[in-house]
C-alpha positions in Angstrom: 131.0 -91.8 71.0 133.8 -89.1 70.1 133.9 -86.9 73.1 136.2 -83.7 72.7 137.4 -82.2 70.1 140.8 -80.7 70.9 141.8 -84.5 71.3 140.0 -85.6 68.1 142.2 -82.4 66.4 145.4 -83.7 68.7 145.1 -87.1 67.3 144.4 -85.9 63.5 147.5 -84.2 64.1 149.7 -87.0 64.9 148.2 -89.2 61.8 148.3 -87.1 59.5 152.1 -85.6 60.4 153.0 -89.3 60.6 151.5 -90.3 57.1 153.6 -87.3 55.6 156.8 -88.4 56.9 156.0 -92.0 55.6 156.3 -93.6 52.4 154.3 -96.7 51.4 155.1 -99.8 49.5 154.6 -103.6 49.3 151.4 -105.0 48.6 148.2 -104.5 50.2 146.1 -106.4 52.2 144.1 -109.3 52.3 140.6 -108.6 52.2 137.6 -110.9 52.3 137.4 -111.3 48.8 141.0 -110.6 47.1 143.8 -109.1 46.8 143.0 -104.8 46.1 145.4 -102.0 45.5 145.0 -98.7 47.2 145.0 -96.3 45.0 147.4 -93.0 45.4 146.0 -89.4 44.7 149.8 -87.4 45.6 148.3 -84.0 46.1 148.6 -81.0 45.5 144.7 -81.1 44.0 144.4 -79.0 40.9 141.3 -81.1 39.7 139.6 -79.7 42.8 136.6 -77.6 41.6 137.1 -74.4 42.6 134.6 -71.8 43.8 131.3 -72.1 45.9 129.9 -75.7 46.7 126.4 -76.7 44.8 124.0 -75.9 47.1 121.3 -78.6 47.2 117.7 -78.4 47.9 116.5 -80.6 50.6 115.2 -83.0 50.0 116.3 -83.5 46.5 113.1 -83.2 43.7 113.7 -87.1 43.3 113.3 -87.8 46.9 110.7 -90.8 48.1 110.4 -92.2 51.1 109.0 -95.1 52.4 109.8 -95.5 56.3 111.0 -98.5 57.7 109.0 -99.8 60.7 111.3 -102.7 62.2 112.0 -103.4 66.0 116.0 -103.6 66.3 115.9 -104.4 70.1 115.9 -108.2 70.9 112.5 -109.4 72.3 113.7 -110.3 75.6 111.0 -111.9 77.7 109.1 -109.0 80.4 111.3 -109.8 83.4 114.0 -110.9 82.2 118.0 -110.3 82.0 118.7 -107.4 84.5 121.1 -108.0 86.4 120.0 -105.9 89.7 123.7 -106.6 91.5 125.8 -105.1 88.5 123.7 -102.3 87.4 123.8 -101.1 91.6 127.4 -101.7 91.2 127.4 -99.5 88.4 125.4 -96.4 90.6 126.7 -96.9 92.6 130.4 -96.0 91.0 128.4 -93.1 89.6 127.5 -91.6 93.0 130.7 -92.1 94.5 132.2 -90.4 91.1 129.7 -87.9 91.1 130.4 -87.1 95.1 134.3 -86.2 94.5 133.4 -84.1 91.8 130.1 -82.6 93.7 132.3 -81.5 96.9 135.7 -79.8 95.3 134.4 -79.0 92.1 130.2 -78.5 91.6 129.4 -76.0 88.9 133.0 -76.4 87.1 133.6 -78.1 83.7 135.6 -81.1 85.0 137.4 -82.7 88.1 140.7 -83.6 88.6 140.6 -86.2 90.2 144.5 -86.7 91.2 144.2 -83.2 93.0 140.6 -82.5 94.0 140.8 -79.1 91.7 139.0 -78.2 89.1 139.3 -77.3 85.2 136.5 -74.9 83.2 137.8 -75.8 79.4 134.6 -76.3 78.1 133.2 -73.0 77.9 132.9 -72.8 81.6 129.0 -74.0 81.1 129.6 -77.1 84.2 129.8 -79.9 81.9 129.9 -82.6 84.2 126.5 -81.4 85.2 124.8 -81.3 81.6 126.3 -84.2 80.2 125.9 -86.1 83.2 122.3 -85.6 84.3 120.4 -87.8 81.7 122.6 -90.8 83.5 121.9 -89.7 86.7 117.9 -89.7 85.3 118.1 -92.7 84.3 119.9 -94.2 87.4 116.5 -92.6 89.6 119.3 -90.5 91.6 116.8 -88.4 92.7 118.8 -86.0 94.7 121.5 -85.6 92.4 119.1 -84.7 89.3 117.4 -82.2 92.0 120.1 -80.1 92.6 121.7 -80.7 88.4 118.5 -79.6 87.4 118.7 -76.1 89.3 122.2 -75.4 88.5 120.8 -75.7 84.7 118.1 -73.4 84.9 120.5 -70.7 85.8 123.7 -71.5 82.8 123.9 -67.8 80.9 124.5 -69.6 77.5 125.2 -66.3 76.2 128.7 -66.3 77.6 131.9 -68.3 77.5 135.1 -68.7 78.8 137.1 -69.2 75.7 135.9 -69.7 71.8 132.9 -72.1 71.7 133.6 -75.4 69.3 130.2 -76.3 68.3 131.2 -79.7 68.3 131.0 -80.1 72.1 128.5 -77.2 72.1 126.2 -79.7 70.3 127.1 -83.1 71.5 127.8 -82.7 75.2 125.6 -79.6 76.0 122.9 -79.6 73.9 122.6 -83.3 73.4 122.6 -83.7 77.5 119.4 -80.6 77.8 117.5 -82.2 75.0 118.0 -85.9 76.1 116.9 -84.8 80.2 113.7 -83.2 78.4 113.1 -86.3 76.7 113.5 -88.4 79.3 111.3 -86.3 82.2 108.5 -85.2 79.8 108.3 -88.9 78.1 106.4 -90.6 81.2 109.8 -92.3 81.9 109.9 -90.1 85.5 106.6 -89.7 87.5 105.2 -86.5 86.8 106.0 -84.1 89.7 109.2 -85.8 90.4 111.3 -82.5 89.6 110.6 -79.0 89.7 108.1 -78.2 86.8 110.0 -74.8 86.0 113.4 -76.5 86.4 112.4 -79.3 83.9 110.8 -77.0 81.3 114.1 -74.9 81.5 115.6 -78.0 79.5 113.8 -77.2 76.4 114.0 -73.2 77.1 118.3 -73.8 77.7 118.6 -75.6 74.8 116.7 -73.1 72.3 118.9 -70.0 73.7 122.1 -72.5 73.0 120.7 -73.6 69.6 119.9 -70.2 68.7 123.6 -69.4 69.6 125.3 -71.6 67.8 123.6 -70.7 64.3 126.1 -68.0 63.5 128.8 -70.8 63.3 127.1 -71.6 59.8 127.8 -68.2 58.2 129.6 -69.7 56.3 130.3 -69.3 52.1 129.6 -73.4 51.4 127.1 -73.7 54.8 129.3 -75.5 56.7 129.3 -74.5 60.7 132.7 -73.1 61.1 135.2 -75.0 64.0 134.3 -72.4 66.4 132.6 -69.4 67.7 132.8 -66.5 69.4 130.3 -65.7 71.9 131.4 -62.1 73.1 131.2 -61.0 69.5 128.8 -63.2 68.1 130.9 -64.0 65.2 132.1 -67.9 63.9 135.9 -68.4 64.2 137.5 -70.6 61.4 139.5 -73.8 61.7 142.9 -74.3 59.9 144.2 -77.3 58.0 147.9 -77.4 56.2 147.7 -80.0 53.6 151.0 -82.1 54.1 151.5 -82.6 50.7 151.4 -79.0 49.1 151.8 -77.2 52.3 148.8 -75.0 51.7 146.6 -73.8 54.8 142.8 -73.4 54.0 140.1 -72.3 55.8 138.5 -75.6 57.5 136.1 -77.6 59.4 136.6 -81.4 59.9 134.3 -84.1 58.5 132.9 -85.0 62.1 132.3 -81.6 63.4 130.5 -80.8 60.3 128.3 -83.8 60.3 127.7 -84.5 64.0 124.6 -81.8 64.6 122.3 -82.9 62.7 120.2 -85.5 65.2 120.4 -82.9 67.8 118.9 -80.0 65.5 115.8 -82.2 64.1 115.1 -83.2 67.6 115.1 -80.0 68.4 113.4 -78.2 65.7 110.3 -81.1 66.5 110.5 -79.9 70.2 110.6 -76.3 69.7 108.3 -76.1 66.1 111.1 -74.0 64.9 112.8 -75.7 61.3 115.5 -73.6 61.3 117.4 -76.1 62.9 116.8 -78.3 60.8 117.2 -76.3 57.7 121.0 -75.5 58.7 121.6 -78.9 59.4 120.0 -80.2 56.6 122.0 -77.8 54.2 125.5 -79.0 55.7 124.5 -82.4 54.6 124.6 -81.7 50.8 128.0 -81.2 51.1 129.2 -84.4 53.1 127.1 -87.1 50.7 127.4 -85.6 47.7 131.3 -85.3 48.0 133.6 -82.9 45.4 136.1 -84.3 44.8 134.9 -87.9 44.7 136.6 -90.2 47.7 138.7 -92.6 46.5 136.1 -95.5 47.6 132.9 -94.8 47.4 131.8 -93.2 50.5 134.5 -93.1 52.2 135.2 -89.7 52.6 138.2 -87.7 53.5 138.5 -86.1 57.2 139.1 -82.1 56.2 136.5 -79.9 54.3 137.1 -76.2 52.8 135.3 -73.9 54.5 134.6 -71.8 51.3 134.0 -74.3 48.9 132.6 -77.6 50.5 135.1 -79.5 49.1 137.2 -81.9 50.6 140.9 -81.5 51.1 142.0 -84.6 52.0 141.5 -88.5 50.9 141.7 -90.5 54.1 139.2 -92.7 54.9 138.1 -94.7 57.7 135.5 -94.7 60.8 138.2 -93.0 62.8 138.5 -89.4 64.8 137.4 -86.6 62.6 134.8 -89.0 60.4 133.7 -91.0 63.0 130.5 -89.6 64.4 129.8 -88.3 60.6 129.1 -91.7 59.6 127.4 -92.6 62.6 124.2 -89.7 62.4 123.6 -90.5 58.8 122.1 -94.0 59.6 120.7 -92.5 63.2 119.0 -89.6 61.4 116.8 -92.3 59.7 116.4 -94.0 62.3 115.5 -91.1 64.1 112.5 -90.4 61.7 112.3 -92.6 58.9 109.3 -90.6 57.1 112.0 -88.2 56.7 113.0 -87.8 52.9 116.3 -86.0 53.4 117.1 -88.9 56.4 116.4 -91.6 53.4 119.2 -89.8 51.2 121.7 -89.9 54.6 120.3 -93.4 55.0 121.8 -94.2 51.5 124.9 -92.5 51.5 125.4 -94.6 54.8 124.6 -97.9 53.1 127.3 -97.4 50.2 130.2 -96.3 52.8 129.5 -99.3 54.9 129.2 -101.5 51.7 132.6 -100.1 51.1 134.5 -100.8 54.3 133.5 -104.5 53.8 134.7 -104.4 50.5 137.7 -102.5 50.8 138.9 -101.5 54.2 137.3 -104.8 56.7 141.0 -106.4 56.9 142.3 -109.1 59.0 145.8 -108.5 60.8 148.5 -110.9 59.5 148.0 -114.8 61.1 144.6 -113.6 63.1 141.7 -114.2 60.6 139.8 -114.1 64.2 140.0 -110.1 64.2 138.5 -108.1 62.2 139.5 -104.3 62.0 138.4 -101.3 59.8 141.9 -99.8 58.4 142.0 -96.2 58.1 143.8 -94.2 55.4 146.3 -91.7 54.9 146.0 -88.1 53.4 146.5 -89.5 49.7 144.6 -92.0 50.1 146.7 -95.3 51.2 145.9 -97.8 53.5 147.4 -97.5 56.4 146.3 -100.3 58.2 145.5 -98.5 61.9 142.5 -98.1 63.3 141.9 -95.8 66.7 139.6 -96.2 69.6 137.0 -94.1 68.4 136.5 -96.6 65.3 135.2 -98.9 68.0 131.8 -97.3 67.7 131.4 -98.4 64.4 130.0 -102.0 65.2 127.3 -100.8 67.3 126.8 -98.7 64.5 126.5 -101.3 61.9 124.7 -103.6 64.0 122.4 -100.8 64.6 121.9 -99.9 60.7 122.2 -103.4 59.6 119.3 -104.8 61.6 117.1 -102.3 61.0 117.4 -102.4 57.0 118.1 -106.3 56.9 121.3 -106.4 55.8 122.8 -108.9 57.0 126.5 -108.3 55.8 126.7 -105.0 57.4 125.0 -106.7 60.6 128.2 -109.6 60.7 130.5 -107.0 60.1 129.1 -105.0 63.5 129.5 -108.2 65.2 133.2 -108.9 64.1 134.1 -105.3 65.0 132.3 -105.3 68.4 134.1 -108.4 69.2 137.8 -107.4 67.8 137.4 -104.0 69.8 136.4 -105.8 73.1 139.7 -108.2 72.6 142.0 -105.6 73.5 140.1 -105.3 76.9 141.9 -109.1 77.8 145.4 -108.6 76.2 146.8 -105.5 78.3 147.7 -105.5 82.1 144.9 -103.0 82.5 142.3 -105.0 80.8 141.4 -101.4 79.0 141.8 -100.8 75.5 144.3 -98.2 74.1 143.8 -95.4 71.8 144.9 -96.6 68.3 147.0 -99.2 67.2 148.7 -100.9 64.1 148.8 -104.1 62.6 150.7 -106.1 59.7 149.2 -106.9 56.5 148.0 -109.7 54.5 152.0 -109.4 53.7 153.4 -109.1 57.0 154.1 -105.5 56.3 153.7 -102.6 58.8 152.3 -98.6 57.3 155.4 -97.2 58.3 158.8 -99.1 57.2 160.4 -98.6 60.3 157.3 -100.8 62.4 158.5 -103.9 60.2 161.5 -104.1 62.0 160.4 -103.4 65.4 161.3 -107.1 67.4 158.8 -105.6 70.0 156.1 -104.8 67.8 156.5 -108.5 66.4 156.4 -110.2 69.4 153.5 -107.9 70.5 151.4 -108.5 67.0 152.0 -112.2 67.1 150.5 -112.7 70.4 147.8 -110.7 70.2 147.4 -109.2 66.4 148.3 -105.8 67.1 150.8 -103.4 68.6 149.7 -100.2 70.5 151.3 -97.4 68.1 153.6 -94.4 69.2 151.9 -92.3 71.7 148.9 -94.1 71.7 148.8 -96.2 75.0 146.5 -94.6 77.3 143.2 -95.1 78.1 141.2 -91.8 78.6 137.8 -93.1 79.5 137.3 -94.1 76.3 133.7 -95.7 76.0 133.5 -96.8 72.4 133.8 -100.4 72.8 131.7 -100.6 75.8 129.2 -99.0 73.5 129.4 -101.1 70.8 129.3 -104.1 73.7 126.0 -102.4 74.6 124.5 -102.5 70.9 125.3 -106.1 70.6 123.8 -106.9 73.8 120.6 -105.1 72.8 120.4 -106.2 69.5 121.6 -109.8 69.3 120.0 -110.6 73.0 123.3 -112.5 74.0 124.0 -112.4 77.6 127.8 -112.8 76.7 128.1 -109.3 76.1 126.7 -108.3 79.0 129.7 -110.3 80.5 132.0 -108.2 78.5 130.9 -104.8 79.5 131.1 -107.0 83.4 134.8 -107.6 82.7 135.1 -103.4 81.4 133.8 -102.6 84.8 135.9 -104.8 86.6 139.0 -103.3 85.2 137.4 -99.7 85.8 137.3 -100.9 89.7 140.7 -102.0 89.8 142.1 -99.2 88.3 140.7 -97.2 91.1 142.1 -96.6 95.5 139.5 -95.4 97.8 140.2 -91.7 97.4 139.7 -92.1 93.5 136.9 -94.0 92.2 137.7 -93.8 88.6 140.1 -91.8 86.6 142.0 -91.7 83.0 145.2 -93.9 82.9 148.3 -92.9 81.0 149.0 -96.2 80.1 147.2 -99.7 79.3 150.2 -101.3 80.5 151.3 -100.1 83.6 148.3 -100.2 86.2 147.3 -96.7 88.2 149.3 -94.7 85.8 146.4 -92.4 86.4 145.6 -89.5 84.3 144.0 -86.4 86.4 141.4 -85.0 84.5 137.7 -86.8 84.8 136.1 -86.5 81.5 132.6 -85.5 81.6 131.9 -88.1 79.0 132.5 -90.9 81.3 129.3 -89.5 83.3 127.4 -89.2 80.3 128.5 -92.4 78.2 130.6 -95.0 79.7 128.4 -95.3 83.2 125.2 -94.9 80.6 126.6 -97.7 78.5 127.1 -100.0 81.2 124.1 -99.5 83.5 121.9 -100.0 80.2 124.0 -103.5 79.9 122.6 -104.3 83.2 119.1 -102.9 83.9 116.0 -103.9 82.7 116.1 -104.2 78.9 113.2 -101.7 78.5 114.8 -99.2 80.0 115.7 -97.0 77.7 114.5 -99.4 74.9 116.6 -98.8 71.3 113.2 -99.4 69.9 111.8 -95.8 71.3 115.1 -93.9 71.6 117.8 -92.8 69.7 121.4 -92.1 71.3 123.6 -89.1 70.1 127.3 -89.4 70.0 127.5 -88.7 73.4 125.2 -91.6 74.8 121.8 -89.1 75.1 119.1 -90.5 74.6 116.3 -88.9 72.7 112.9 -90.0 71.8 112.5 -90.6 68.1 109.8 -88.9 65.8 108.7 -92.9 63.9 105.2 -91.8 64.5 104.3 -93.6 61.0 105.6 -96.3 62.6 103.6 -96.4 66.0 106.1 -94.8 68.2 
């Protein structure tokens, strides 16, 4: 789901600057129940404890557990709903991706596409090839997995080209070693498909890369620091100015903090080491046990004091910088529900989802059809916006909500799945944009000077929205498509398979014969193109869409669990059968 981090930070960046040049009035609004106020915490935070966070013993005395065993995937009949013409439509786009990146850029970080040249500015690790390679596995593109597979037995992840964030570290790297283990030791390959030595150096690659990223939580509270240094082996703080005090602390966002811990229990079960999980484990203590309190409960703020374990700021939402936060604490339970510390994630999942139907669930002004999950500004405000990376958050709760039975969190999945896959018919792309805004149950805009804008109006009457300042492009964002794919899954409705159809589509035309897919610039202008090639549309968005297509066992949610990045891994439920 989130991708990179510099444009998670660049986006962060833009909100908050924006929500401290704004001021906020009118009334708030409509939910599904009443009218609510927001309430307004104007900084600076004196009634922030000071001093180390509490450190918390995992799991908690008080911890049961009492694993759910529940299928989530629908029970769609043996030999039924693959669609053999669209998922070859889908390899085939990966092949003939994979083939302009293959000839001007192999072993580089990323192509662009524009030029045929190449940029290392993810640690210079070839993270096309590592994120990519599980798709590729999964695709049976035998001779492209051949040769990924020996360029990854040879990565020195003892090096790097600039400071490591752990973030990407974790999500794209390790998530994409871990996942290709998974899937060619699981029985999903043939045995002697691959090189034995080359698939074994999966597990091996991602131990010296795990065991390299533990000095990023040397920390005072635990938390893993934004980055680290590999030439000196040392972790390299973030900074965050509060907008409202203008103090700079020490920090670490609430997604980069909170998006390891899947990754370091599956690899702490593969490896019998539990240190991994022990670090990850002791971050959690301070993300669900939150100082100060949110102002919803569990909601949580996006910034975190790197000394304390306290948060900084009040915004809320399930947008860049919380996103993938929210999203692991359900996933680690379902990972391994016998686990006691998952049940207390589990929990702390429940009551911030509870809360965004109770609170932040809003319907733009004259479209009760759409349904969209309002972030919040630094104090605490609505702010009635939501970005792209949000869109993850109906898989998400369609994923959670089936497998506990909760059927309000499942509708709210479905409503967000389907409002996130509208703005994939109302652009002259047919592809989403990065964030947007929307007026209120009042007719009233975040920022004053939106509620005059005749554009905006016009825009928002049509289609409910209007694509905020800066925010038009689509960068291979594959959150909706993901969410498309949970629904599919889940609900068994071959109409979302027609959405994720329509997705690709739009990917095609947006392409010429010398470039078979890159960014664009802008939803509404068609082949604005954007150079750069993500790695993440190799390892998520052609994932997301060949799973729509193929065989519904493939890759069945009942056995695997997907990290943020769209990797797979097998999930420890072995009280539950698997």
């Amino acid at each position: 789901m989130v991708s990179h981090i510099s444009a998670v930070l660049a986006l962060l960046a833009v909100q908050i600057g924006a929500v401290a040049a704004s001021s906020v009035t009118g009334t708030r609004p409509i939910t599904a129940a009443t009218e609510l106020p927001a309430p307004l915490y104007p900084g600076p935070r004196q009634e922030v404890i000071s001093g180390p966070h509490p450190s918390y013993s995992w799991p908690p005395a008080e911890a049961t557990s009492s694993p759910i065993c529940k299928s989530v995937q629908y029970p769609f009949p043996s030999g039924t709903n693959s669609n053999t013409t669209r998922a070859d439509a889908v390899r085939d786009l990966y092949r003939r991706s994979w083939d302009q990146y293959a000839e001007y850029c192999f072993g580089h970080d990323q192509i662009l596409t524009l030029t045929n040249t190449c940029a290392d500015d993810i640690f210079g690790w070839g993270a096309t090839i590592v994120d990519g390679i599980d798709t590729a596995i999964v695709m049976n593109l035998t001779d492209i997995v051949t040769r990924q597979l020996a360029f990854i037995a040879e990565i020195d992840f003892s090096t790097a080209n600039s400071l490591v964030d752990g973030f990407d570290a974790v999500i794209r790297y390790l998530g994409g070693l871990l996942s290709s283990y998974d899937l060619l030791t699981s029985g999903y390959v043939p045995e002697g498909t691959y090189n034995a030595d080359h698939v074994n150096a999966l597990l091996s690659q991602a131990k010296t890369l795990g065991d390299n990223l533990k000095v990023q939580f040397d920390t005072p509270s635990g938390l893993p620091a934004a980055y680290i240094n590999f030439t000196t082996n040392t972790a390299v703080n973030g900074q965050f100015t509060d907008p409202l005090n203008n103090v700079t602390y020490n920090a670490t966002n609430t997604a980069v903090a909170g998006t390891l811990v899947l990754e370091f229990y599956r690899l702490s079960d593969l490896t019998g080491d539990d240190s991994f999980r022990e670090l990850a484990d002791r971050v959690q203590g301070n993300l669900i046990f939150p100082n100060p309190a949110p102002v919803w409960p569990g909601l949580i703020g996006s910034e975190l004091d790197i000394n304390t374990g306290n948060f900084l700021t009040y915004d809320f939402g399930w947008h860049a910088g919380i996103d993938s936060c929210f999203e692991y604490l359900i996933k680690t339970y379902y990972y391994q529900p016998s686990s006691a510390a998952a049940s207390f994630m589990k929990d702390f999942w429940v009551l911030a989802a509870n809360s965004s139907i109770e609170h932040i669930a809003l319907h733009p002004y004259d479209h009760p059809e759409l349904t969209y999950l309002s972030e919040g500004d630094v104090s605490g405000n609505l702010a009635w916006q939501m970005d792209d990376y949000a869109c993850f958050a109906g898989g998400n709760l369609l994923l959670g909500g089936s497998f506990l039975d909760m059927p309000d969190i499942y509708n709210l999945g479905l409503a967000v799945a389907d409002s996130c896959h509208a703005f994939y018919n109302t652009t002259k792309t047919d592809l989403g944009p990065l964030a947007w805004g929307w007026y209120n149950g009042s007719n009233e805009a975040y920022d004053p000077t939106w509620d005059s804008n005749t554009s905006y109006r016009e825009e928002a009457k049509e289609f409910g929205y209007f694509i905020t300042p800066g925010n038009a492009q689509y960068d291979s964002f594959p959150e909706s498509i993901e969410s498309i794919f949970y629904a599919y899954r889940i609900t068994g409705d071959s109409r979302w398979q027609d959405y994720n159809w329509e997705i690709f589509q739009a990917l095609e035309r947006e392409s010429t014969a010398t470039i078979p897919c890159a960014p664009i610039s802008d939803v509404n202008v068609p082949k604005s193109f954007i150079s750069e090639l993500p790695s993440y549309y190799f390892a998520e968005v052609l994932k997301y869409l060949f799973l729509s297509f193929a065989d519904p066992n493939v890759v069945n949610l009942d056995d695997w669990v997907f990290n943020t990045e769209c990797h797979p891994m097998l999930r420890n439920a072995a009280d539950c059968g698997n």
